[in-house]
mmCIF entry with sequence, helices, sheets and N, C-alpha, C, O atoms, coordinates in Angstrom:
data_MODEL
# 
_entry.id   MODEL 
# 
_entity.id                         1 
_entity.type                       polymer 
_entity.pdbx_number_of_molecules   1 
# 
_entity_poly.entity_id                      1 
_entity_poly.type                           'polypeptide(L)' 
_entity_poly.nstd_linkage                   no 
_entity_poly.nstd_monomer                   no 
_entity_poly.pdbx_seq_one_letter_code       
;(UNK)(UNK)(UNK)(UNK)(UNK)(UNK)(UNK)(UNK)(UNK)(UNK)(UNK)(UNK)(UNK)(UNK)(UNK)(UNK)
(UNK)(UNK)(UNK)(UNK)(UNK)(UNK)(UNK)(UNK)(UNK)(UNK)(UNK)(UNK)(UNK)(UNK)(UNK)(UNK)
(UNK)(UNK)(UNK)(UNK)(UNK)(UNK)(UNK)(UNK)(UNK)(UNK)(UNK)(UNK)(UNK)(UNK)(UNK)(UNK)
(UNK)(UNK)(UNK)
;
_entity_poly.pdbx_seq_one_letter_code_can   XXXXXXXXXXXXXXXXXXXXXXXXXXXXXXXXXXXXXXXXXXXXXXXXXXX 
_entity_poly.pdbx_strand_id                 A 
# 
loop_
_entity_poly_seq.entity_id 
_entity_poly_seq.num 
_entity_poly_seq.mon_id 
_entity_poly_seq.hetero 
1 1  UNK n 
1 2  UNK n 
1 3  UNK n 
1 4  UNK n 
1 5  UNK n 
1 6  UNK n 
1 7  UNK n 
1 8  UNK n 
1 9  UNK n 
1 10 UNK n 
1 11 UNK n 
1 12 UNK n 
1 13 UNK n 
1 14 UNK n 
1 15 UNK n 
1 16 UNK n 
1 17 UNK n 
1 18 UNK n 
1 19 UNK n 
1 20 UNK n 
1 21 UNK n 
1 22 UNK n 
1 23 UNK n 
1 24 UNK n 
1 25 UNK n 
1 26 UNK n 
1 27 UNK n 
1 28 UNK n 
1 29 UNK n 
1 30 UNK n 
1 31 UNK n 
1 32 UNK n 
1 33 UNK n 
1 34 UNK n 
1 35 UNK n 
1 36 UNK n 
1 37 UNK n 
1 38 UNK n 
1 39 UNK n 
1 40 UNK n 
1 41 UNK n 
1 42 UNK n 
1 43 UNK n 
1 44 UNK n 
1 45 UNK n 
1 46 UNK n 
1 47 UNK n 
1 48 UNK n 
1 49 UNK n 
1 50 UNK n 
1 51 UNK n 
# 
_struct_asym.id          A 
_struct_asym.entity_id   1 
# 
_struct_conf.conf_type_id            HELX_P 
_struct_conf.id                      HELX_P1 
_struct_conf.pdbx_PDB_helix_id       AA1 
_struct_conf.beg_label_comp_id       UNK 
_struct_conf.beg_label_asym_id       A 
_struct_conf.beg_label_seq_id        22 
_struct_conf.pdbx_beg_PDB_ins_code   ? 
_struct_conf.end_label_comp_id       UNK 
_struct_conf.end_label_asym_id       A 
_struct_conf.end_label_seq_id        25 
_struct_conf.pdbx_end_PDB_ins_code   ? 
_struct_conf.beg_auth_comp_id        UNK 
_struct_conf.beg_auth_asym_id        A 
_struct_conf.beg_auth_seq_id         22 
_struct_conf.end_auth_comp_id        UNK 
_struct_conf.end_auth_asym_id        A 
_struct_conf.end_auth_seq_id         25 
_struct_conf.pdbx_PDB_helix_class    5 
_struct_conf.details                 ? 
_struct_conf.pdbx_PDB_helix_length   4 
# 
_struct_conf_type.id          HELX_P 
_struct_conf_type.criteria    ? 
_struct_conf_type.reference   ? 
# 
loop_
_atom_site.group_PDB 
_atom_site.id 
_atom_site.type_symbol 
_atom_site.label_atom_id 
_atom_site.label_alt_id 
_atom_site.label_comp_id 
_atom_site.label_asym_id 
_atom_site.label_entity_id 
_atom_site.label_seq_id 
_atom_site.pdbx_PDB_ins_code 
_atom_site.Cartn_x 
_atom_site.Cartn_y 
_atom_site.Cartn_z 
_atom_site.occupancy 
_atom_site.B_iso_or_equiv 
_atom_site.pdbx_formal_charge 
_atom_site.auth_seq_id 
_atom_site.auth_comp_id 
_atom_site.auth_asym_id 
_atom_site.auth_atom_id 
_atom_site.pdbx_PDB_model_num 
ATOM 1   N N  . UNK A 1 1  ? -15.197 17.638  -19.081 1.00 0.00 ? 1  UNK A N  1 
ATOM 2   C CA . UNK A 1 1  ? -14.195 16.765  -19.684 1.00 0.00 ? 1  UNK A CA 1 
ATOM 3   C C  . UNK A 1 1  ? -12.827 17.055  -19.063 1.00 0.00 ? 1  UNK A C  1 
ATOM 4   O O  . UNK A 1 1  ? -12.489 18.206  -18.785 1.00 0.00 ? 1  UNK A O  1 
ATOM 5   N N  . UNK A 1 2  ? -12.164 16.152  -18.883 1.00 0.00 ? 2  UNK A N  1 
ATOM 6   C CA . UNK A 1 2  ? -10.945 16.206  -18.089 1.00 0.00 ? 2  UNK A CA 1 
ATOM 7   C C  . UNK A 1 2  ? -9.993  16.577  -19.127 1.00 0.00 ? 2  UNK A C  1 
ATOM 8   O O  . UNK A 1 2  ? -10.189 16.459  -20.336 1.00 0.00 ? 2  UNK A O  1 
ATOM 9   N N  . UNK A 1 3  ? -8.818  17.089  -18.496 1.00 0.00 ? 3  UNK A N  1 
ATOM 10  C CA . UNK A 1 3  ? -7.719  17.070  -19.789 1.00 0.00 ? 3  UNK A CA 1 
ATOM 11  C C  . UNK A 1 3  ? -6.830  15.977  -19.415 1.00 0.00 ? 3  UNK A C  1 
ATOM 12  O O  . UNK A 1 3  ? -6.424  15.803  -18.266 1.00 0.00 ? 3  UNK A O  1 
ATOM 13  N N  . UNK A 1 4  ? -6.460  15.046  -20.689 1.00 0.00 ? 4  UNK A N  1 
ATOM 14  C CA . UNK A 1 4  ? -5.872  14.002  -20.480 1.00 0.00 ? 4  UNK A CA 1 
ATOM 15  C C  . UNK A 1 4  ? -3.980  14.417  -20.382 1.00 0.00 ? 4  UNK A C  1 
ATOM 16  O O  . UNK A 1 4  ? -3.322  15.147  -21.123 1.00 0.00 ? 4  UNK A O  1 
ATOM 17  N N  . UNK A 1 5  ? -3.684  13.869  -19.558 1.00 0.00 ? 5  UNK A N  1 
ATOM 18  C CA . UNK A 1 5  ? -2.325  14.290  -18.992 1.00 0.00 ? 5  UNK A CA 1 
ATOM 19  C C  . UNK A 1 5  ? -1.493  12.847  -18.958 1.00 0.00 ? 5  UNK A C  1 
ATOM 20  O O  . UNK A 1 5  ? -2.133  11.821  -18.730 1.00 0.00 ? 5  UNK A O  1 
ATOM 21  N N  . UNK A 1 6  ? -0.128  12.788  -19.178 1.00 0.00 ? 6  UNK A N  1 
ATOM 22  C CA . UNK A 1 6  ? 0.447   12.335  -20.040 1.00 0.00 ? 6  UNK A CA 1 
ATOM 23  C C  . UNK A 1 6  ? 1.788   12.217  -18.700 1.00 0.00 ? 6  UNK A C  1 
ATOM 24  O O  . UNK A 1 6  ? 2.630   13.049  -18.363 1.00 0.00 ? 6  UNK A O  1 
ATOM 25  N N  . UNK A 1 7  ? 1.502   10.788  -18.176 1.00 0.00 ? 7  UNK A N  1 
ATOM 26  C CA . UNK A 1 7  ? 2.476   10.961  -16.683 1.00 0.00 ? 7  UNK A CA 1 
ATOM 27  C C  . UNK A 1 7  ? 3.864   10.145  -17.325 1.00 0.00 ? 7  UNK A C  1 
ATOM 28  O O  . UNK A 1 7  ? 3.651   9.394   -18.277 1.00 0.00 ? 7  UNK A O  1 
ATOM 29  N N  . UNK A 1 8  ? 4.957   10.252  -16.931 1.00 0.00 ? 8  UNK A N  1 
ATOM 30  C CA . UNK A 1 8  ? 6.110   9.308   -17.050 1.00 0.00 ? 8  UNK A CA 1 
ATOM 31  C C  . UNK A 1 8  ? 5.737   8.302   -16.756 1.00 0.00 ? 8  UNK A C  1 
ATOM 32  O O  . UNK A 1 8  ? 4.822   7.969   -16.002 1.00 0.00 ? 8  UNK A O  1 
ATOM 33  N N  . UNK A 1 9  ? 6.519   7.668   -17.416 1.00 0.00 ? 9  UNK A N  1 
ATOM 34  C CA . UNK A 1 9  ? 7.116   6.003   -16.849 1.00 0.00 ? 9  UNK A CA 1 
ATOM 35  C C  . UNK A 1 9  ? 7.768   5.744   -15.250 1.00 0.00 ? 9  UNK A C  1 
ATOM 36  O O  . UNK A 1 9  ? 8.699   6.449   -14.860 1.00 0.00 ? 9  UNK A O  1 
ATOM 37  N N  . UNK A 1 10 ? 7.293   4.873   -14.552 1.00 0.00 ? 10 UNK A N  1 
ATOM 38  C CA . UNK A 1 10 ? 7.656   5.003   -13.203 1.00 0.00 ? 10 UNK A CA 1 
ATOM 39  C C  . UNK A 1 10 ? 9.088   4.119   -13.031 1.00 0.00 ? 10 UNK A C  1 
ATOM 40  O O  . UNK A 1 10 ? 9.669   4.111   -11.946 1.00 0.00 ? 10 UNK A O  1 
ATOM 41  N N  . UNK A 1 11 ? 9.505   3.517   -13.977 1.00 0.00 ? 11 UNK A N  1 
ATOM 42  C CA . UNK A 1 11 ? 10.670  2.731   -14.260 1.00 0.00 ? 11 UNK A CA 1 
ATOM 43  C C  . UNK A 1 11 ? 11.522  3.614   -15.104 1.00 0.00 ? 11 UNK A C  1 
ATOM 44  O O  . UNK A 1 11 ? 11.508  3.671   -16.333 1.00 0.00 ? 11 UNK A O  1 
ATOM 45  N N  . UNK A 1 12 ? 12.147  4.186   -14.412 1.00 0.00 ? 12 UNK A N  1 
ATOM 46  C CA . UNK A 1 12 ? 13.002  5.087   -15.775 1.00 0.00 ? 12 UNK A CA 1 
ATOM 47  C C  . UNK A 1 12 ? 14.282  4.371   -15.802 1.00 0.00 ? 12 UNK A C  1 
ATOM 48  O O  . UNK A 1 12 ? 15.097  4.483   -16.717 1.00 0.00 ? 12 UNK A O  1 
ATOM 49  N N  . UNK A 1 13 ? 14.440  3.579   -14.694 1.00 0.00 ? 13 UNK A N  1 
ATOM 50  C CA . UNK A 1 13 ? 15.550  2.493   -14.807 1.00 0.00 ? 13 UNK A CA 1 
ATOM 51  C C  . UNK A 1 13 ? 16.188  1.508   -15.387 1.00 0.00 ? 13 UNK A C  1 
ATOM 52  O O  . UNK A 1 13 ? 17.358  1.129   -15.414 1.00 0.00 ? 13 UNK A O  1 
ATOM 53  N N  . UNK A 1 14 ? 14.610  0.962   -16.121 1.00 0.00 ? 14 UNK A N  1 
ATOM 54  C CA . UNK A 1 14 ? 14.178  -0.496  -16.382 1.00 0.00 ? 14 UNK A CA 1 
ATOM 55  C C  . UNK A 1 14 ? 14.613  -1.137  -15.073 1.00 0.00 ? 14 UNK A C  1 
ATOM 56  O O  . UNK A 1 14 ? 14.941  -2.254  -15.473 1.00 0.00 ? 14 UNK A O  1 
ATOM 57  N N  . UNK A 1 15 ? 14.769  -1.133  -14.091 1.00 0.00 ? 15 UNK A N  1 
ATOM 58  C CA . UNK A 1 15 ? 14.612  -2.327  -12.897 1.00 0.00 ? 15 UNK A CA 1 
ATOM 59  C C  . UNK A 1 15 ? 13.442  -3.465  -12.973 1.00 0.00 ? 15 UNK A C  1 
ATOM 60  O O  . UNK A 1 15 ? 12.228  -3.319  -12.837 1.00 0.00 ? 15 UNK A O  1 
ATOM 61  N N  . UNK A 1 16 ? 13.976  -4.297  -13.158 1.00 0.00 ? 16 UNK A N  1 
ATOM 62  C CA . UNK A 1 16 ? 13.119  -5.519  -12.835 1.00 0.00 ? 16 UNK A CA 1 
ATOM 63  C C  . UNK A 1 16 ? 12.480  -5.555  -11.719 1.00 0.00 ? 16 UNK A C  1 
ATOM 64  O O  . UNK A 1 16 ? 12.926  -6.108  -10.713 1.00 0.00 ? 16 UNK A O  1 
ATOM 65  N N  . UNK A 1 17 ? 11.446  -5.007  -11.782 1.00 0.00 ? 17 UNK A N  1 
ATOM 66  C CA . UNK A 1 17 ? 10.234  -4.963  -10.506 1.00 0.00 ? 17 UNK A CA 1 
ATOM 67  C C  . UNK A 1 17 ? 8.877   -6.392  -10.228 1.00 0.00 ? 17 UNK A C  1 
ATOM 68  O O  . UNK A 1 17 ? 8.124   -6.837  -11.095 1.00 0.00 ? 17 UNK A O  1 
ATOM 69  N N  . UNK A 1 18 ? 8.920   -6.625  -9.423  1.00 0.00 ? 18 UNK A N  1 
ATOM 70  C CA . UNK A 1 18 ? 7.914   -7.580  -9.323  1.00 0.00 ? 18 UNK A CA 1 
ATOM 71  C C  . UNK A 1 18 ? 8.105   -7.858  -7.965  1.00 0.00 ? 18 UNK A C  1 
ATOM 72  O O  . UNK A 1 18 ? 9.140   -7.714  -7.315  1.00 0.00 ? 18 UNK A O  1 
ATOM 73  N N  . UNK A 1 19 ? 6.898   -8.314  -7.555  1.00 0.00 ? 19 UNK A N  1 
ATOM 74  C CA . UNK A 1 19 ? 6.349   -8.683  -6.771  1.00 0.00 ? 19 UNK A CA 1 
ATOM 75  C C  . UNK A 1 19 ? 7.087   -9.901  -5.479  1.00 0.00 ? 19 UNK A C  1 
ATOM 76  O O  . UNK A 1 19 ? 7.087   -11.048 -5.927  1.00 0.00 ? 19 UNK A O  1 
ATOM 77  N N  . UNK A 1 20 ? 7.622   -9.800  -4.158  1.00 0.00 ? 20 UNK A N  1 
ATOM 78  C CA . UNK A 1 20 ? 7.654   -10.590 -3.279  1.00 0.00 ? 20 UNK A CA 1 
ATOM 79  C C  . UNK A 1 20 ? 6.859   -12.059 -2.825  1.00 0.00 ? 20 UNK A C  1 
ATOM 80  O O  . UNK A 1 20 ? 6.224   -11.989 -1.773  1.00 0.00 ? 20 UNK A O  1 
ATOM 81  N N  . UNK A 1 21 ? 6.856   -13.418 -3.571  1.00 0.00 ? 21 UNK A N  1 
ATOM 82  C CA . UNK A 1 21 ? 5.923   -14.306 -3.017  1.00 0.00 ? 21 UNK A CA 1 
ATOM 83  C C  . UNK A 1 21 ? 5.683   -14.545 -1.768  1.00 0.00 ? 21 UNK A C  1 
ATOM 84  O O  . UNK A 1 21 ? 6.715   -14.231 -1.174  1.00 0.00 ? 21 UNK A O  1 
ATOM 85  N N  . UNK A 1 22 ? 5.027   -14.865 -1.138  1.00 0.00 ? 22 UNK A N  1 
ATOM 86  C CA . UNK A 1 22 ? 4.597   -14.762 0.784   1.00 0.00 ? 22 UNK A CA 1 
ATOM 87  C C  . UNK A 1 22 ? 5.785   -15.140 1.266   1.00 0.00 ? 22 UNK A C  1 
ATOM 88  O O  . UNK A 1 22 ? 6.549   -14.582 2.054   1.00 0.00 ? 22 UNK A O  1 
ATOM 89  N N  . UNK A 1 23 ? 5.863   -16.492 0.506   1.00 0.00 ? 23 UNK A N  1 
ATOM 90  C CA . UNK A 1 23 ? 6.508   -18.275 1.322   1.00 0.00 ? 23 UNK A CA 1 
ATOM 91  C C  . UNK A 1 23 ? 8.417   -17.445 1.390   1.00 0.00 ? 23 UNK A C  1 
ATOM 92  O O  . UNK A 1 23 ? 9.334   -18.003 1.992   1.00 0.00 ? 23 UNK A O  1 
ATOM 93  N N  . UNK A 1 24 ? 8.575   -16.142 0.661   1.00 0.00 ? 24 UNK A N  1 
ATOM 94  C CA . UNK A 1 24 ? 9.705   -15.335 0.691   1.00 0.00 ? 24 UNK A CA 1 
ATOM 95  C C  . UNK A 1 24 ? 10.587  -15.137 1.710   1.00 0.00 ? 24 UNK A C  1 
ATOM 96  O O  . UNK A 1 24 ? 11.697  -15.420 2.162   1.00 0.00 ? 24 UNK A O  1 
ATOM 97  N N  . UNK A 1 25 ? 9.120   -14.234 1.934   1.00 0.00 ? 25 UNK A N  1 
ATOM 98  C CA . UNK A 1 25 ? 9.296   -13.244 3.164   1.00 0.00 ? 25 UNK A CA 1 
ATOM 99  C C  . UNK A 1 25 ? 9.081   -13.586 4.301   1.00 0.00 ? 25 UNK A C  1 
ATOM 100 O O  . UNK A 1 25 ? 8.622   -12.713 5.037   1.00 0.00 ? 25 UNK A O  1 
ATOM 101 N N  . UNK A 1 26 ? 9.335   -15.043 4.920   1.00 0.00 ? 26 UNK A N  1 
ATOM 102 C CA . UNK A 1 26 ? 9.029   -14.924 6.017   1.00 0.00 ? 26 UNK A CA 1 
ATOM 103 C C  . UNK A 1 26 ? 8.635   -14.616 7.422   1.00 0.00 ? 26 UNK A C  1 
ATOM 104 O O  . UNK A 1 26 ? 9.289   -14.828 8.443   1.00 0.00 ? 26 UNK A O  1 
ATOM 105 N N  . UNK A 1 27 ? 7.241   -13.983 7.277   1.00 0.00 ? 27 UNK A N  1 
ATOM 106 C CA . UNK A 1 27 ? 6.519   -13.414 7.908   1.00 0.00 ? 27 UNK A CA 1 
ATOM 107 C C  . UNK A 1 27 ? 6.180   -13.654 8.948   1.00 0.00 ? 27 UNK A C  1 
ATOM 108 O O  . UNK A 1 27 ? 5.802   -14.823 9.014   1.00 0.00 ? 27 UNK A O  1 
ATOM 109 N N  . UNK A 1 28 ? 6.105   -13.110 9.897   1.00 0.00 ? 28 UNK A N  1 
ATOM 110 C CA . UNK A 1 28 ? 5.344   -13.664 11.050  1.00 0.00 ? 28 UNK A CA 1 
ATOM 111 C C  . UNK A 1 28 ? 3.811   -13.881 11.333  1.00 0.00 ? 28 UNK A C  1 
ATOM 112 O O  . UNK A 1 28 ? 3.130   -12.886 11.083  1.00 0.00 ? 28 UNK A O  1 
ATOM 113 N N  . UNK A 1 29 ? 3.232   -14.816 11.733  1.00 0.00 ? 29 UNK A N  1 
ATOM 114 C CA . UNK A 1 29 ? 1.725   -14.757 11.709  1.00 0.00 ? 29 UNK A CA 1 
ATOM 115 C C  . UNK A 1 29 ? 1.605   -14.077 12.716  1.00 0.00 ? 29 UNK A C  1 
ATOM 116 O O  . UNK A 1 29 ? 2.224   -14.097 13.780  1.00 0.00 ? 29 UNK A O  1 
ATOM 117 N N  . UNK A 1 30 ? 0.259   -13.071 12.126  1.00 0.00 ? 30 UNK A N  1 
ATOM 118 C CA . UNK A 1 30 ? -0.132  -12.091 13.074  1.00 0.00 ? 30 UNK A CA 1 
ATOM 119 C C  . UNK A 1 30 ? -1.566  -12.534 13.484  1.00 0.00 ? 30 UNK A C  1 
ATOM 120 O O  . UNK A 1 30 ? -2.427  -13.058 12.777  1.00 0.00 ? 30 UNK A O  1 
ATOM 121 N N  . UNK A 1 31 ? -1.624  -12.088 15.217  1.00 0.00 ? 31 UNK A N  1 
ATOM 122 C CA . UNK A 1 31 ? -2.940  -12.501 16.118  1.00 0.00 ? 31 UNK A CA 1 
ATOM 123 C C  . UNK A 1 31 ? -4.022  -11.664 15.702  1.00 0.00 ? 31 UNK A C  1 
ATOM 124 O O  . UNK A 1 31 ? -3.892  -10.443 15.785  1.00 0.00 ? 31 UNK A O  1 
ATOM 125 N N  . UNK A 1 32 ? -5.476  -12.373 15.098  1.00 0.00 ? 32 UNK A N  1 
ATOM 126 C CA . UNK A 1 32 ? -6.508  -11.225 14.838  1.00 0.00 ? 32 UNK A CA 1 
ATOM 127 C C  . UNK A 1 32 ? -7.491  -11.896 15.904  1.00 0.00 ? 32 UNK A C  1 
ATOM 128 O O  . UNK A 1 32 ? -7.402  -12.972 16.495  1.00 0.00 ? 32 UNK A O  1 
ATOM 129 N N  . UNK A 1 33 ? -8.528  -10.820 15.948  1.00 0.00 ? 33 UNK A N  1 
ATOM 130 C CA . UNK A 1 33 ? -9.671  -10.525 16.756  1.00 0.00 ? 33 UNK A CA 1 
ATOM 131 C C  . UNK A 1 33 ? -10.650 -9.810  16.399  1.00 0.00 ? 33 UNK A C  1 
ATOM 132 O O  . UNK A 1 33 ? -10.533 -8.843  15.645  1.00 0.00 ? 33 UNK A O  1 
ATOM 133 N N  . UNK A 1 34 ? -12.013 -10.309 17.034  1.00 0.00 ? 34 UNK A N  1 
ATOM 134 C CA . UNK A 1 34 ? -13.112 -9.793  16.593  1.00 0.00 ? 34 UNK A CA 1 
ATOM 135 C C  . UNK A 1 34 ? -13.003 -8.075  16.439  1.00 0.00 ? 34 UNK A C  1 
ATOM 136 O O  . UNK A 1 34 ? -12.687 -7.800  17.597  1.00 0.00 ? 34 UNK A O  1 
ATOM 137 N N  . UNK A 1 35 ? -13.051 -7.146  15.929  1.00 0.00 ? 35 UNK A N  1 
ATOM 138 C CA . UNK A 1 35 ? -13.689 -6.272  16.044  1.00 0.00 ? 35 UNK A CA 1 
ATOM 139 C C  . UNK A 1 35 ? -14.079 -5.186  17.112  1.00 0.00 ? 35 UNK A C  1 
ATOM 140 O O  . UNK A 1 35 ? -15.243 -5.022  16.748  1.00 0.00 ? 35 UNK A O  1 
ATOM 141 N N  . UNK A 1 36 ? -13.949 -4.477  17.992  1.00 0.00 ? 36 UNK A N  1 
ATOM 142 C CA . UNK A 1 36 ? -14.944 -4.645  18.899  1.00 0.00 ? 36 UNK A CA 1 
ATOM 143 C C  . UNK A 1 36 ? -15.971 -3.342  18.830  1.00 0.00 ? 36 UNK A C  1 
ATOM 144 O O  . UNK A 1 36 ? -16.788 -3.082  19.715  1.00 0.00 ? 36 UNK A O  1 
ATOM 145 N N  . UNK A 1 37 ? -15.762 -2.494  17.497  1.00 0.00 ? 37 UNK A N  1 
ATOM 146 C CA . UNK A 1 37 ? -16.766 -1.830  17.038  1.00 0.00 ? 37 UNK A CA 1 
ATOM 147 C C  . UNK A 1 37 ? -17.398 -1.610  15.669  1.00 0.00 ? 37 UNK A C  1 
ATOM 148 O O  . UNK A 1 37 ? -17.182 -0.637  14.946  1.00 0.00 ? 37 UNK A O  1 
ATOM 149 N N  . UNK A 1 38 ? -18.385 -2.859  15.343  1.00 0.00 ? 38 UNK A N  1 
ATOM 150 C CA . UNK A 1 38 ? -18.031 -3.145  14.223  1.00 0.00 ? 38 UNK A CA 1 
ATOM 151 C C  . UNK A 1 38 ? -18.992 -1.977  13.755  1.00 0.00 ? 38 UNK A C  1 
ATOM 152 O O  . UNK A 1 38 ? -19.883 -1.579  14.505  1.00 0.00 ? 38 UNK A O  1 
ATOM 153 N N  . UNK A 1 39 ? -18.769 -1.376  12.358  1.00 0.00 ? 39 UNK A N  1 
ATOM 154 C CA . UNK A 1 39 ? -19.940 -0.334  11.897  1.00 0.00 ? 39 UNK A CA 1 
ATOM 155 C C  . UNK A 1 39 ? -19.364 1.148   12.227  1.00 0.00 ? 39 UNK A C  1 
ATOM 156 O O  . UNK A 1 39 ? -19.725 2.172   11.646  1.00 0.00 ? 39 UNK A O  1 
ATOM 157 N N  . UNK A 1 40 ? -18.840 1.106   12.794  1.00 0.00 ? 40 UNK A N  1 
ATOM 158 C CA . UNK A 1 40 ? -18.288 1.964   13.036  1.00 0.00 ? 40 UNK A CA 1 
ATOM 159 C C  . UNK A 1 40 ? -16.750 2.592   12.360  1.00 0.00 ? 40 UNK A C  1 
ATOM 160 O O  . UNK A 1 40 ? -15.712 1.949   12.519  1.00 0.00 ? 40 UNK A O  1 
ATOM 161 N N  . UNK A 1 41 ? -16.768 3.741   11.700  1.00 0.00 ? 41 UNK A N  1 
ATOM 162 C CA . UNK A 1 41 ? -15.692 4.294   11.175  1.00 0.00 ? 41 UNK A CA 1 
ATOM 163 C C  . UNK A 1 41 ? -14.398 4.407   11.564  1.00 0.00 ? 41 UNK A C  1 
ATOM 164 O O  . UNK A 1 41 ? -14.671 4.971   12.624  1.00 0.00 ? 41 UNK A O  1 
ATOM 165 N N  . UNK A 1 42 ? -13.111 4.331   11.585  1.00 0.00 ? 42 UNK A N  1 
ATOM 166 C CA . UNK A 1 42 ? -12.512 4.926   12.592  1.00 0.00 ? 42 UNK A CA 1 
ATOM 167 C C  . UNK A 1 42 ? -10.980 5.622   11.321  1.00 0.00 ? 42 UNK A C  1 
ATOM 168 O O  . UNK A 1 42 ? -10.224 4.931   10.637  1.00 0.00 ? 42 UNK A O  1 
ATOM 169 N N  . UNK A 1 43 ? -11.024 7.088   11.440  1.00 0.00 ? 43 UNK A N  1 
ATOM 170 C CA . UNK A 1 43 ? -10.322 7.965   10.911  1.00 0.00 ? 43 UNK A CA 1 
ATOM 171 C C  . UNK A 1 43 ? -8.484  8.053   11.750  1.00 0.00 ? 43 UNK A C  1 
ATOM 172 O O  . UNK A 1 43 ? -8.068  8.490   12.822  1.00 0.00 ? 43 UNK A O  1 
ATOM 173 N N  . UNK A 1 44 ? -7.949  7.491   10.751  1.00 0.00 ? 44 UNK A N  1 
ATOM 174 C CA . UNK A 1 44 ? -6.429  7.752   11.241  1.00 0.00 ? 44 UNK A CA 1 
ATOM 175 C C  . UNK A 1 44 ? -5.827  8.998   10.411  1.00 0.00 ? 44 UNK A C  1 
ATOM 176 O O  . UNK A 1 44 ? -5.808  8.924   9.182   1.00 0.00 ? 44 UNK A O  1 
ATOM 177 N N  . UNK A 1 45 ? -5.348  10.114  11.056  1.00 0.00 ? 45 UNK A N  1 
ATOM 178 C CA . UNK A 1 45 ? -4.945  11.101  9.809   1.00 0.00 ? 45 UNK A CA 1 
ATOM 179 C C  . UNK A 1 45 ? -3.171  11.053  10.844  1.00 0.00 ? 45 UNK A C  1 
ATOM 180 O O  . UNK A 1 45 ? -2.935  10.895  12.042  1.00 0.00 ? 45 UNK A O  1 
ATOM 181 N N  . UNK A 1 46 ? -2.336  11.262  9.714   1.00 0.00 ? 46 UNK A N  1 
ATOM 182 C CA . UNK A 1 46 ? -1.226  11.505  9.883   1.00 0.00 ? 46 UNK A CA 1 
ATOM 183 C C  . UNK A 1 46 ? 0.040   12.142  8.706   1.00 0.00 ? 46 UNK A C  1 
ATOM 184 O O  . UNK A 1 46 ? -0.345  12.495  7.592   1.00 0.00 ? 46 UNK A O  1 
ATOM 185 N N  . UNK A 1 47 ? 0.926   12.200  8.927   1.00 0.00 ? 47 UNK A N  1 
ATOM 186 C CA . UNK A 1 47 ? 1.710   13.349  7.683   1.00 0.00 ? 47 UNK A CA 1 
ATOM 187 C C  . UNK A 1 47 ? 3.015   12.418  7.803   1.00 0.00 ? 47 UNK A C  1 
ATOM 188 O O  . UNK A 1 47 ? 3.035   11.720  8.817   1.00 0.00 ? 47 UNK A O  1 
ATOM 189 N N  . UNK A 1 48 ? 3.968   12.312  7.042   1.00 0.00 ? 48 UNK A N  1 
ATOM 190 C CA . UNK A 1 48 ? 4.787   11.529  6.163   1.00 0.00 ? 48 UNK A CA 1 
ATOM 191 C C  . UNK A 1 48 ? 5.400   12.707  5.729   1.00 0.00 ? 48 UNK A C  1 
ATOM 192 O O  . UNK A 1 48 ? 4.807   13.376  4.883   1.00 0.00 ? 48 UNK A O  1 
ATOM 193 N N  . UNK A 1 49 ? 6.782   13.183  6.275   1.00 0.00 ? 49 UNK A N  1 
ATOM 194 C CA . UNK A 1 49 ? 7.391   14.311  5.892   1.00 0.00 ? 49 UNK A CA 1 
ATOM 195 C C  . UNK A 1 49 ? 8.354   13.747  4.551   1.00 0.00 ? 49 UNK A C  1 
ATOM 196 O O  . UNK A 1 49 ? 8.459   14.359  3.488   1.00 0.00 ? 49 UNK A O  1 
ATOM 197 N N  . UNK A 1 50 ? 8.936   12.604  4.834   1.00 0.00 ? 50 UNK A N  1 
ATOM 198 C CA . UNK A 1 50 ? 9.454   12.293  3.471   1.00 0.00 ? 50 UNK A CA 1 
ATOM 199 C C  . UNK A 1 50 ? 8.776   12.199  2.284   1.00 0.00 ? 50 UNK A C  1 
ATOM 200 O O  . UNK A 1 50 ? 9.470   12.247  1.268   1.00 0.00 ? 50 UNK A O  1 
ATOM 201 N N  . UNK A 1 51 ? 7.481   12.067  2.149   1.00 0.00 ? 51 UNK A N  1 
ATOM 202 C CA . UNK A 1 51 ? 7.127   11.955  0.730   1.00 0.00 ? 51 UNK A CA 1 
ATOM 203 C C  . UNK A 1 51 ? 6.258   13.125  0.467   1.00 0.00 ? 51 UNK A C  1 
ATOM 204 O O  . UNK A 1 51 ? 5.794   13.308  -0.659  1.00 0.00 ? 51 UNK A O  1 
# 
C-alpha cells in the first residue's frame, strides 16, 4: 500500500492558465516522412540542468 501524499496546488498564483488554440499560434507546417525503421526503438537520453 502506498502512502498517500498530499502535493500543493500548482497555481499558487491563481493565474489563469489554459490552453493555446492551434489557429493562435501560428505554426509552421512541419514536413513528415515515412519512418525508415519502423519497429524499432530508438532511446534519446539527455539532462536539462535547469530543472
Amino acid at each position: 500500500m502506498q502512502d498517500a501524499t498530499q502535493l500543493e496546488p500548482s497555481n499558487k498564483q491563481g493565474l489563469d492558465i489554459r490552453p493555446t488554440p492551434r489557429e493562435e499560434m501560428d505554426l509552421f507546417p512541419l514536413d513528415s516522412f515515412a519512418y525508415e525503421y519502423p519497429g524499432k526503438e530508438i532511446w534519446v537520453e539527455f539532462e536539462i540542468p535547469e530543472f
